[in-house]
C-alpha positions in Angstrom: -58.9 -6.9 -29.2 -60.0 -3.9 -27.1 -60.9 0.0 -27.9 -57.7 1.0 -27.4 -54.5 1.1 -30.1 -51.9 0.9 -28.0 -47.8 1.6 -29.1 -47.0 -2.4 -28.4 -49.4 -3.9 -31.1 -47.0 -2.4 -34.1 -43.4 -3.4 -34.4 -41.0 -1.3 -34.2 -38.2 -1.1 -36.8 -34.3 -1.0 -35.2 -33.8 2.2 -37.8 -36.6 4.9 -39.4 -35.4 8.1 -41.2 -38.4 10.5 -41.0 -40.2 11.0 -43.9 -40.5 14.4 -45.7 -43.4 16.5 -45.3 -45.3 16.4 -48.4 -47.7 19.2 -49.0 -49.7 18.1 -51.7 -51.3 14.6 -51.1 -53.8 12.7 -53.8 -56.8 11.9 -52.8 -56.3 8.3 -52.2 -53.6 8.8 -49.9 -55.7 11.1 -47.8 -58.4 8.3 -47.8 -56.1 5.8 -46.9 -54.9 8.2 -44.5 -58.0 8.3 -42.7 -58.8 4.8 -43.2 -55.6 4.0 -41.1 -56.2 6.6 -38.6 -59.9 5.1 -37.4 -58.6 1.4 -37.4 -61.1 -0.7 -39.1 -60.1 -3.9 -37.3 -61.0 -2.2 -33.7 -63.9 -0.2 -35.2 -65.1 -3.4 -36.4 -63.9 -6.3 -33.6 -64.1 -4.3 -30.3 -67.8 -3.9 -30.2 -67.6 -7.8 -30.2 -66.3 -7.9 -26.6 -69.2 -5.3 -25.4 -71.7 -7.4 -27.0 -70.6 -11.0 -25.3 -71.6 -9.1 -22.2 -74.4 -7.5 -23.5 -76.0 -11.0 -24.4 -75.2 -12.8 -21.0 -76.7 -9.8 -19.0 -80.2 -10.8 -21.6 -79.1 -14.4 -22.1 -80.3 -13.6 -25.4 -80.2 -11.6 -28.2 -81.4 -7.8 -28.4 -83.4 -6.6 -31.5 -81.3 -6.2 -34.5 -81.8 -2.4 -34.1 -80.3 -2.3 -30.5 -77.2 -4.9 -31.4 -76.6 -2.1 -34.6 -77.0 0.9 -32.1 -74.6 -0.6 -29.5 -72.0 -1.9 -32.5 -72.0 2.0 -33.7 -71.4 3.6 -29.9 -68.5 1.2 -29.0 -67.0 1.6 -32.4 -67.2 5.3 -32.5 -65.7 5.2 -29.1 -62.6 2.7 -29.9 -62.2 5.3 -33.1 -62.2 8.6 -30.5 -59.0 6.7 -28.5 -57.0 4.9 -30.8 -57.2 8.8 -33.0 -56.5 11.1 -30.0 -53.7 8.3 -29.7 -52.5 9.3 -32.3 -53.0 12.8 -32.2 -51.1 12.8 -28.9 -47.8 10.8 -30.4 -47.6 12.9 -33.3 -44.3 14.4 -32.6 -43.2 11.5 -31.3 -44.0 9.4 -34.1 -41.9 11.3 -36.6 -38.8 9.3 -36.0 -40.6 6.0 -34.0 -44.0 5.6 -36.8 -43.1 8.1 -39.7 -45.5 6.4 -42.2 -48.4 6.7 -39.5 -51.4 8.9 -41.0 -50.2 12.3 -39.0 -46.3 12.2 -39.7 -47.1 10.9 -43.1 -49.0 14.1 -43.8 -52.1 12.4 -44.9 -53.9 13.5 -42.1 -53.6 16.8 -40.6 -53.3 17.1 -37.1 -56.4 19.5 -36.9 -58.3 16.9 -38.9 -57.4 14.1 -36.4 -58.7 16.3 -33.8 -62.1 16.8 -35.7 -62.1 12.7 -35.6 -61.8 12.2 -32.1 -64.6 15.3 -31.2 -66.9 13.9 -33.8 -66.7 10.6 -32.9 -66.9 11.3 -29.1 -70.6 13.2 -30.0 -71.5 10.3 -32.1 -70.6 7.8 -29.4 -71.9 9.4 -26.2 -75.4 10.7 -28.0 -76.2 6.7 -29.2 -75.3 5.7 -25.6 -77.7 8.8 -23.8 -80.3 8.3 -26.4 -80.5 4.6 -27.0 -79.4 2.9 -23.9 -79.6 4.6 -20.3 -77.1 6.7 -17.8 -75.6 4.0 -16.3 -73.9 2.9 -19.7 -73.8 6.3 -20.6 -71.2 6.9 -17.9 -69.2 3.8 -18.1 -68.6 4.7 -21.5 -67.6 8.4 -21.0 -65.2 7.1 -18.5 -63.8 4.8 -20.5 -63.3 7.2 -23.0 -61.9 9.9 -20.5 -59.3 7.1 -19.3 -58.3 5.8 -22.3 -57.1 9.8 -23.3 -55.3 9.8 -20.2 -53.8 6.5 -20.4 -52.4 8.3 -24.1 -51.6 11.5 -22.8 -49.6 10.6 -19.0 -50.5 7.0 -17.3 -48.5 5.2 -20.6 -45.1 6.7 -20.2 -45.3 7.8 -16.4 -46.7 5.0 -14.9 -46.4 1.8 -17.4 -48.5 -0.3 -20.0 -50.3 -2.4 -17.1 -52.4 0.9 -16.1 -54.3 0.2 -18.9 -56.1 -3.0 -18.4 -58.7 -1.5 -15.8 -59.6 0.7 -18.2 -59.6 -1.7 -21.1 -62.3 -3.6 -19.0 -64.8 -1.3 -18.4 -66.1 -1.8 -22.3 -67.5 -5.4 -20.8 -69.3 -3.5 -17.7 -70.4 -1.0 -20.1 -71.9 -4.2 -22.5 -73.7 -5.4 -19.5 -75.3 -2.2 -18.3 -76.9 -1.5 -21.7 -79.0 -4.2 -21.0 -79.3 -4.9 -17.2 -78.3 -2.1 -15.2 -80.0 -3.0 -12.4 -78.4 -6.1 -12.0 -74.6 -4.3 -12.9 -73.8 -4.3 -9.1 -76.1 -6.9 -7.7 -74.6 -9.7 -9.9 -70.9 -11.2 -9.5 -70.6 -12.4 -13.5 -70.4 -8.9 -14.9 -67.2 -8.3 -12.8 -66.1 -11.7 -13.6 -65.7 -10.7 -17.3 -64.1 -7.7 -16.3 -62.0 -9.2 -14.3 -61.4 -12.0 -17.6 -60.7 -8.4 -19.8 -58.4 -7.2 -17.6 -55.7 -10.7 -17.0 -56.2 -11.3 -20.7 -55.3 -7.4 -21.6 -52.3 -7.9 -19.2 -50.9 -11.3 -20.7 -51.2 -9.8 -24.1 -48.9 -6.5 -23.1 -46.6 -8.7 -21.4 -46.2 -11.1 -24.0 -45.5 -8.4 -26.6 -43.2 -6.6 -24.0 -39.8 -7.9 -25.9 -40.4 -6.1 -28.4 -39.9 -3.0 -27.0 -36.8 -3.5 -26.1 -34.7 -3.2 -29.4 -31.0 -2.9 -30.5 -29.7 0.5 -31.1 -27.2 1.2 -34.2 -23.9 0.8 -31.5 -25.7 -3.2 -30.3 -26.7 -1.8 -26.8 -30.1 -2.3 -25.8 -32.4 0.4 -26.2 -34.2 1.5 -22.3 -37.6 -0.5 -21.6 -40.6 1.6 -21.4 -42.3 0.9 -18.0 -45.0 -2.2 -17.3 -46.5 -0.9 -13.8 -43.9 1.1 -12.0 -40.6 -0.9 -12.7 -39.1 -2.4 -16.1 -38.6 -6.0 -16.1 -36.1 -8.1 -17.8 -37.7 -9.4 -21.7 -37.3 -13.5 -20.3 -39.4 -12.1 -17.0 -41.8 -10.2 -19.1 -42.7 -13.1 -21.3 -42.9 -15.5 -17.9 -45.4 -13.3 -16.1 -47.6 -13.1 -19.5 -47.3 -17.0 -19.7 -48.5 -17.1 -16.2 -51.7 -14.5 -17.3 -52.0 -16.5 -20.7 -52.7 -19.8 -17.9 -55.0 -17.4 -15.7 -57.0 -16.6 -18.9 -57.3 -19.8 -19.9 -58.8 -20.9 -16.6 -61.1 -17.9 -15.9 -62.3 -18.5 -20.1 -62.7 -22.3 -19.0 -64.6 -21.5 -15.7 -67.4 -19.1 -17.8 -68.6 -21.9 -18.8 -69.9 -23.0 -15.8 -71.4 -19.8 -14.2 -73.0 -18.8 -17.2 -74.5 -21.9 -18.3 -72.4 -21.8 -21.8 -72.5 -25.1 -24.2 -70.5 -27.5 -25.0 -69.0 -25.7 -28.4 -67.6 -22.9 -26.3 -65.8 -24.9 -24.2 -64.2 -26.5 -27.1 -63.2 -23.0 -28.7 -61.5 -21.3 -25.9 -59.7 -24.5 -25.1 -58.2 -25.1 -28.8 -57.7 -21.0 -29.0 -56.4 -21.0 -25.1 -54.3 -24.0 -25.4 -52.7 -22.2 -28.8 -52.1 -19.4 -27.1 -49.9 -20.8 -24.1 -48.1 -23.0 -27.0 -47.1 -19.7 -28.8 -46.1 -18.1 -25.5 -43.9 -21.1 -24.5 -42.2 -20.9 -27.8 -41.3 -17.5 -27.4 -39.9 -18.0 -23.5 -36.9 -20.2 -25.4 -35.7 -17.1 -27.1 -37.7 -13.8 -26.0 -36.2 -11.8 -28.1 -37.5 -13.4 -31.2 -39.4 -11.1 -33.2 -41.0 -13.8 -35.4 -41.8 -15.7 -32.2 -43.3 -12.7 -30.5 -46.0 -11.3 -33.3 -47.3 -15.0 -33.2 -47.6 -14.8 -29.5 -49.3 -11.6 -29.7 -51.6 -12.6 -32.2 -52.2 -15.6 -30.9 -53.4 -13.9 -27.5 -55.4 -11.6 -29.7 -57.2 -14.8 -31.4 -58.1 -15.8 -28.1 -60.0 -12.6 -26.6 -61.9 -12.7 -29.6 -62.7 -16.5 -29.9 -64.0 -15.8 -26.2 -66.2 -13.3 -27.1 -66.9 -14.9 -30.8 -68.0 -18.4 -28.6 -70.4 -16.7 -26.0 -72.1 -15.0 -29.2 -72.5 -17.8 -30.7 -73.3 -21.0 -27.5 -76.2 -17.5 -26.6 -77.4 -17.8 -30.5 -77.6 -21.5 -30.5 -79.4 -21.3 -26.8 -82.0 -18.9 -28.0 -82.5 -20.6 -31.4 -83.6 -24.3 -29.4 -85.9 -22.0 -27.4 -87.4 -20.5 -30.2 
């Protein structure tokens, strides 16, 4: 998973009627409201990917009070995107998401705004404070690109403009740490460069799904991928291709960074399950069933990378401790 909610990770129903706007709203529906809006499983899983680069810059674990410090600024910064997401579709989700926080009512879209500004001081103060400028500025951009991605780069020039910006969060991870060694050493842009195929197999592989009936049977038009719309069977066959190029680069870490023997293990059952899911869904593309495994099992895999160089790091420092 990344810091970024993006339109393709939520199926889309073939019909929606909009919802009515209800002014008065009890409590727990605002709280669920919000609750919905900040998306606990990104607040909570993305910081994951920022810290497996974060360890192999130390080869080690950081105090407990740094590792809580760099959770909060990568959460607070996946919370400022995936809300001014949000903020930014609100029209549009009236008839695509009605029972999203903002076209729900639950959330106002004023409130959503005091979210994303909130979190963005929250955010960018833990990374000036705590950390240094390099990760300061990583982070800001990230930020800055992932609004932009929202607000023009999506819809005018595809979903694949996104997975540069998706893996900055592993440079950012790494400069927190080392900065000095951010542009002296190849295995930071290796695991960007592992963000970014993975972020692209996991928007192709979802792709289908975009492409829905209408009421008269026709196919709906395909948003774009990266400047041209392919066909759903192509879609699926370049994100098979990625799933394989994942697979290899998560296999290859291994080597370069002097993981164990456990990680390998992981990312090849995880890997290997992920390719399996994707080749089931190239018989029949169109397969909604089919495609949410897919897509989750590509999402299992990012985070069993990340999850395994936490963990062969923890195991590594405990024997030398």
């Amino acid at each position: 998973m990344t810091i970024y909610d993006y339109d393709h990770v939520e199926i889309r129903a073939q019909s929606v009627r909009e919802l009515p706007d209800v002014p008065g709203r009890s409590l727990s529906d605002r709280l669920s409201g919000f609750l919905s809006l900040i998306r606990p499983l990104f607040f909570i899983l993305t910081p994951l990917n920022a810290a497996s680069a974060a360890v192999l810059a130390l080869m080690a674990y950081p105090s407990l009070w740094e590792c809580l410090l760099g959770f909060l600024a990568v959460a607070f910064a996946s919370c400022a995107v995936n809300v001014f997401n949000d903020y930014t579709d609100r029209q549009r989700d009236k008839d695509i998401w009605p029972t999203r926080a903002i076209p729900s009512g639950r959330v106002k879209p004023g409130e959503a705004l005091s979210v994303v500004i909130i979190s963005l001081v929250i955010s960018l103060s833990i990374a000036w404070l705590a950390f240094n400028p390099l990760t300061f500025s990583i982070l800001l951009l990230a930020i800055i690109l992932g609004g932009f991605y929202s607000a023009f780069l999506r819809d005018r020039v595809g979903y694949l403009s996104l997975p540069p910006i998706v893996g900055l969060i592993y440079l950012g991870g790494w400069a927190a740490f080392s900065p000095d060694t951010l542009f002296s050493s190849w295995l930071p842009w290796y695991l960007y460069l592992l963000g970014v195929v993975w972020q692209a197999a996991h928007i192709m592989i979802y792709y289908p799904l975009h492409v829905v009936n209408t009421s008269a049977g026709s196919h709906e038009k395909a948003p774009r991928t990266l400047f041209f719309r392919p066909s759903p069977q192509i879609a699926v066959e370049i994100g098979i291709v990625l799933t394989c190029l994942t697979l290899a680069l998560g296999v290859f870490l291994v080597f370069t960074a002097a993981l164990g023997v456990v990680y390998l293990i992981l990312v090849l059952i995880a890997g290997s399950y992920a390719l399996m899911a994707g080749l089931r869904l190239r018989g029949d593309v169109l397969d909604r069933a089919k495609g949410l495994k897919a897509f989750t099992a590509l999402s299992l895999f990012r985070l069993v990378i990340s999850a395994s160089i936490l963990l062969s790091i923890f195991f590594a420092q405990a024997r030398w401790l």
